[in-house]
C-alpha positions in Angstrom: 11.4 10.6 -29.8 14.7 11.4 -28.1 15.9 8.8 -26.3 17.5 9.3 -22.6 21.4 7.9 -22.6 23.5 6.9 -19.5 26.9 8.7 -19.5 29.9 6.7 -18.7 27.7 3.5 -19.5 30.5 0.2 -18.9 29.1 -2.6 -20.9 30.9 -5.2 -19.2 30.0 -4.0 -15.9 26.2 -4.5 -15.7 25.8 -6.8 -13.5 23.7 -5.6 -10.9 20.2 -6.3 -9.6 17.9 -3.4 -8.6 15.1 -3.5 -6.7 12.5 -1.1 -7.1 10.2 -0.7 -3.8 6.8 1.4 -4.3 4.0 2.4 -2.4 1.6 5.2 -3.5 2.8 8.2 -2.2 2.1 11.3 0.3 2.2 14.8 0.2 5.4 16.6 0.8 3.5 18.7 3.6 0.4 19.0 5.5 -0.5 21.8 3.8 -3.8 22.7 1.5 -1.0 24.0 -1.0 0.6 20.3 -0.8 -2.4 18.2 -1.0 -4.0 19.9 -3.7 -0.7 18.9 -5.8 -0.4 15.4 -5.0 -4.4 14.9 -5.3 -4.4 16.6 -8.5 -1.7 13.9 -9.6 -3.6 11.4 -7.9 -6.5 11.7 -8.6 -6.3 12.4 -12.5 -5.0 8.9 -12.7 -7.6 7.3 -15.1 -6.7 3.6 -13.3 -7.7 5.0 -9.9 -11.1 7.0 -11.4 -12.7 5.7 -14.5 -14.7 8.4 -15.9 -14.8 10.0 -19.3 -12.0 12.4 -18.8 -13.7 15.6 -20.2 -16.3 15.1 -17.4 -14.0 14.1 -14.2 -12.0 17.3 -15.6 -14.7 19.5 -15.2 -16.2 17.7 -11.5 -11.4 16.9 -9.8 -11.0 20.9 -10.9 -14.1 22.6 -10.6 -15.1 21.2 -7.3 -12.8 18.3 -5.6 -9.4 20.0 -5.5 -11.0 23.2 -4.3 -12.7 21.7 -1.1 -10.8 18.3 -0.2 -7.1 19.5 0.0 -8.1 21.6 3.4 -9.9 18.8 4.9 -7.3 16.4 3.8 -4.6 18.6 5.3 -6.1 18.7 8.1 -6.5 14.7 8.7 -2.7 14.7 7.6 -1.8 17.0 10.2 -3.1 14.9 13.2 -0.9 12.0 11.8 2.1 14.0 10.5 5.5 13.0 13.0 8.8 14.8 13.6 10.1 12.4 10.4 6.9 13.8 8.4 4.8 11.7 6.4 4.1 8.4 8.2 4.0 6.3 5.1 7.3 8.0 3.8 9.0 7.4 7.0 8.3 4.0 7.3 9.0 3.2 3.8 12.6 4.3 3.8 13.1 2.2 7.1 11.6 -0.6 4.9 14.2 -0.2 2.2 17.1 0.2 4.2 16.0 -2.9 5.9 15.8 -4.4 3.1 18.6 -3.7 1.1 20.0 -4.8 4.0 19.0 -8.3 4.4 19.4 -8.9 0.5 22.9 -7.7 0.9 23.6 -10.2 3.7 22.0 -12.6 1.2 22.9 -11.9 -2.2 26.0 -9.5 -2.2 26.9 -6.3 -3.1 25.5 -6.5 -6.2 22.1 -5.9 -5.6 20.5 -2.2 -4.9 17.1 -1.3 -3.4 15.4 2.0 -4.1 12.6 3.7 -2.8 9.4 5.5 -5.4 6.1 6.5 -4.7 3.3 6.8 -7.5 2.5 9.9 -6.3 4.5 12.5 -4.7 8.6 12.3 -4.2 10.3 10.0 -4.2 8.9 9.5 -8.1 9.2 6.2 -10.1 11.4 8.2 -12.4 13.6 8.8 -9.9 14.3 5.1 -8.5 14.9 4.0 -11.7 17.2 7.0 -12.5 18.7 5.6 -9.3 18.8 2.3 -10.6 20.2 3.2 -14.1 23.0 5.0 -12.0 24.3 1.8 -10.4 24.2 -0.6 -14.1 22.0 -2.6 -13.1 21.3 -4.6 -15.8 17.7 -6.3 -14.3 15.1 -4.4 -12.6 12.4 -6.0 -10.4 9.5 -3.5 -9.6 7.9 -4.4 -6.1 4.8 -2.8 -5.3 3.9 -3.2 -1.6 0.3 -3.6 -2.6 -0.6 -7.5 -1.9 -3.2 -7.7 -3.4 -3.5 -6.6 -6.9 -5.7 -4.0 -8.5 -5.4 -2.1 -11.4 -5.9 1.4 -9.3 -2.7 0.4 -7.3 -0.2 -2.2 -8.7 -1.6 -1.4 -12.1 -1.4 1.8 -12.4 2.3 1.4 -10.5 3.3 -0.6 -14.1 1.9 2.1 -15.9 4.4 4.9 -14.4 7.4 2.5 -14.7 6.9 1.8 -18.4 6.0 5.5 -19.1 9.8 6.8 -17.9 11.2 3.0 -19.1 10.2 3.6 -22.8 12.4 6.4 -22.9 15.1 4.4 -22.3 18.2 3.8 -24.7 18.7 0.4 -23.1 16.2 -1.4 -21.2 17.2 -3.7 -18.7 15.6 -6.8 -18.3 12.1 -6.5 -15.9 10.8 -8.4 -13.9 7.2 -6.9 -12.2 5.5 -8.6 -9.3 2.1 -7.9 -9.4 1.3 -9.7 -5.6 1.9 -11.7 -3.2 -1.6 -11.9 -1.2 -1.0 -15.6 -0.7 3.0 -16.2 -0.3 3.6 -17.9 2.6 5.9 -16.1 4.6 3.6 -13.0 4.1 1.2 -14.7 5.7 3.0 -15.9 8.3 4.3 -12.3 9.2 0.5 -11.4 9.1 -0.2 -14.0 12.0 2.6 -13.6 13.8 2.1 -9.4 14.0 -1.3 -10.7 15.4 -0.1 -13.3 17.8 2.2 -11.1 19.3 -0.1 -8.4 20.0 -2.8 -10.6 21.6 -0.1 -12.4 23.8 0.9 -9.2 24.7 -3.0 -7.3 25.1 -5.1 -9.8 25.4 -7.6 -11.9 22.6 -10.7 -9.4 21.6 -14.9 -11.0 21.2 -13.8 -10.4 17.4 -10.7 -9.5 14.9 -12.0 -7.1 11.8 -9.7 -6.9 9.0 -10.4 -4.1 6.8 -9.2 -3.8 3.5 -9.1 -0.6 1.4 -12.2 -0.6 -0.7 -13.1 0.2 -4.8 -15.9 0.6 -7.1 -17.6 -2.6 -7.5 -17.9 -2.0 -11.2 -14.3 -2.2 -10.9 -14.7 -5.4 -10.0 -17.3 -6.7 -12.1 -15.0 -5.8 -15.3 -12.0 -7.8 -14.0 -10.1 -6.5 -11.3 -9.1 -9.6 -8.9 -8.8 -7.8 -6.1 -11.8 -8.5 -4.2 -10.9 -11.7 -4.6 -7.6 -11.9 -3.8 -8.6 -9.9 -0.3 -10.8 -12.9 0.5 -7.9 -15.5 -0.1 -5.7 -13.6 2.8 -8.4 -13.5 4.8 -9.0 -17.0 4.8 -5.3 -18.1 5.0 -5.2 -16.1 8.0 -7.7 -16.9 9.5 -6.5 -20.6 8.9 -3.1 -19.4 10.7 -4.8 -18.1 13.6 -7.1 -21.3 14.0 -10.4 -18.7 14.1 -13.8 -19.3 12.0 -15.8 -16.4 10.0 -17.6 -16.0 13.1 -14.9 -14.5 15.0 -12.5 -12.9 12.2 -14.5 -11.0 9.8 -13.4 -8.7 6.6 -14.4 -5.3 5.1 -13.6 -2.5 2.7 -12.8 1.3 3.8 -11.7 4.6 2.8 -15.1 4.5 -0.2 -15.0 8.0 -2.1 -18.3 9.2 -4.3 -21.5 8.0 -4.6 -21.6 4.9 -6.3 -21.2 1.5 -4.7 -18.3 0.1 -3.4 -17.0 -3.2 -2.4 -18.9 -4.4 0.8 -19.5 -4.2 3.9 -18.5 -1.2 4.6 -15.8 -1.0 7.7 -17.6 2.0 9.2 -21.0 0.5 9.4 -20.2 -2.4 10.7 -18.3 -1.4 13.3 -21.4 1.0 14.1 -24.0 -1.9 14.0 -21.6 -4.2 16.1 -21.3 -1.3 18.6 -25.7 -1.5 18.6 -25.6 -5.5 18.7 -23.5 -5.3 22.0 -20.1 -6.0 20.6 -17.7 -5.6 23.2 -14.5 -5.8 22.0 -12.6 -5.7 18.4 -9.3 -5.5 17.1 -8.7 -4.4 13.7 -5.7 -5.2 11.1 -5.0 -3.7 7.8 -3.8 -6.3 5.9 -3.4 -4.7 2.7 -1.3 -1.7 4.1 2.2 -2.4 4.1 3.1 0.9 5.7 1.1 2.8 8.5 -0.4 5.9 6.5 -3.4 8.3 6.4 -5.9 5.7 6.1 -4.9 3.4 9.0 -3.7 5.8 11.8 -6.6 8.7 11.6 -9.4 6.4 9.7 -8.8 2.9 11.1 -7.3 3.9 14.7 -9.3 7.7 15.1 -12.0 8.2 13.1 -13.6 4.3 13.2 -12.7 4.1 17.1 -15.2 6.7 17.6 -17.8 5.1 15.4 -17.7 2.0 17.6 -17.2 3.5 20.9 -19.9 6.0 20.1 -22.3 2.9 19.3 -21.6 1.0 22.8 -18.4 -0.8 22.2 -16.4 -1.4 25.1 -12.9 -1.9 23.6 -11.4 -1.1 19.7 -7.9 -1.7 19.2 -5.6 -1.4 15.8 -2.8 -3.8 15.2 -0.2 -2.0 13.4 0.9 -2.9 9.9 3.8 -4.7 9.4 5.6 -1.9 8.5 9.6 -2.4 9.4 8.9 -5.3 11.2 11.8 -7.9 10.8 8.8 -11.1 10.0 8.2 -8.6 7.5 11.1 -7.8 5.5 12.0 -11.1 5.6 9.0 -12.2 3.9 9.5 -9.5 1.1 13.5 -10.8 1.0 11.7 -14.0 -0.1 9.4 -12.9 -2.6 12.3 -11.1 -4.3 14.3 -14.4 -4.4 11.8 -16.3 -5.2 11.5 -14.6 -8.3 15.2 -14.6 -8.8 14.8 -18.3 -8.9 17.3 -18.3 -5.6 
């Protein structure tokens, strides 16, 4: 193997700390061309489908990427802004922000860059970005909360695939959640105090969580897990029992089971029990993206309504939100030891 060198490399100068901020990605359009790229890319990913390969091949190109990349465009086009992707938008507020802060904290010799899984901007390019600026330790900050091998997994998997092509490696650092740190916790709350001082307290809050196989679970994966813990620490923070702030899993793809309940159908039986109100937060979204503006806000409104709700609401996510950015400010120097 050829090894990738860094021109006008300055031993002495290495001093540096880059950040490496990820999310998992969008397409670069709302286009059927588009999606069927970045759902190819996506979706061959054996972390985020575990099939025997020959078998998925023959099921992601012979059927999925020639029927889901229309209907995805069009769900992407009823969320797509003037900025483009929301999720792409909002991340690159997110890193400004918080390059930002960690300046004002840290010095000039820190550097925050933006990658995606999927899509542009790609893993190999924040790190090329990284590499640019010397620095000599890398910490990799997926803005996944809670950890699961089809997210924050697979994110490690990308960055060691471009690192071990590396001359040098720099020293690396990879924070695989942060589902119970405080002040992530207390951004949560706060995003939902706000709101409610500002709209009003709903009969009940529903936080829905992005869902995956249960066998995924059942071989290891915490995540399920680690949903439940935020859910109960904020709960806690709020001062509200299980019988007012519930949690479920969205977004389910295929046929076999995922984790439960389900976010659709219990917003459709809640509208049939005479549920009047709801709110609903997405606690494991960082960034406002596909999934939370036309599933969670559109597509389950209706569901409710449609069943003899009165009122749905969606809290945004944190998104640039200064609680927030703070709170990632501290899980970076916490594991700075600062």
């Amino acid at each position: 193997m050829n090894f990738s060198a860094q021109h006008d490399f300055d031993h002495e100068s290495s001093t540096s700390v880059g950040i490496l901020l990820t999310n998992l990605g969008t397409p670069d359009a709302p286009t059927k061309k588009a999606l069927r790229a970045y759902l190819k890319e996506f979706l061959w990913d054996p972390r985020v489908v575990e099939q025997p390969r020959w078998l998925w091949w023959l099921a992601l190109n012979g059927v999925i990427l020639n029927l889901r990349p229309a209907k995805s465009a069009e769900a992407y086009r009823k969320v797509w802004t003037d900025e483009g992707s929301p999720l792409l938008a909002i991340s690159k507020k997110q890193r400004h922000k918080l390059d930002h802060v960690l300046h004002q904290k840290l010095g000039d010799q820190v550097h925050v860059e933006l990658a995606m899984r999927y899509g542009n901007p790609s893993i190999e390019s924040g790190l090329e970005a990284l590499r640019a600026k010397n620095c000599s330790k890398i910490i990799v900050l997926p803005l996944y909360p809670q950890y699961s091998a089809t997210t924050t997994g697979s994110t490690f998997d990308a960055v060691a695939d471009v690192l071990k092509t590396w001359r040098r490696i720099p020293a690396l650092q990879l924070i695989d959640s942060y589902y119970d740190h405080p002040a992530y916790i207390q951004a949560l709350s706060q995003s939902v105090q706000q709101y409610w001082q500002q709209h009003g307290e709903p009969e009940r809050l529903l936080m829905s969580y992005h869902g995956i196989p249960e066998r995924y679970v059942n071989s290891g994966d915490p995540y399920s897990s680690h949903c439940h813990k935020t859910a109960s620490l904020l709960r806690e923070r709020l001062g509200l029992g299980e019988d007012r702030a519930y949690m479920t899993f969205q977004s389910r793809f295929g046929r076999e089971p995922w984790l439960q309940p389900y976010t659709d159908s219990t917003l459709k039986a809640w509208g049939e029990e005479g549920v009047s109100s709801v709110d609903v937060i997405c606690p494991g979204f960082s960034a406002d993206c596909l999934e939370t503006i036309e599933e969670v806000a559109m597509e389950n409104r209706d569901y409710f309504l449609e069943a003899g709700g009165q009122q749905y609401r969606y809290i945004p996510a944190l998104n640039d939100d200064d609680a927030h950015i703070e709170a990632l400010s501290q899980i970076v120097m916490d594991h700075l030891g600062r």
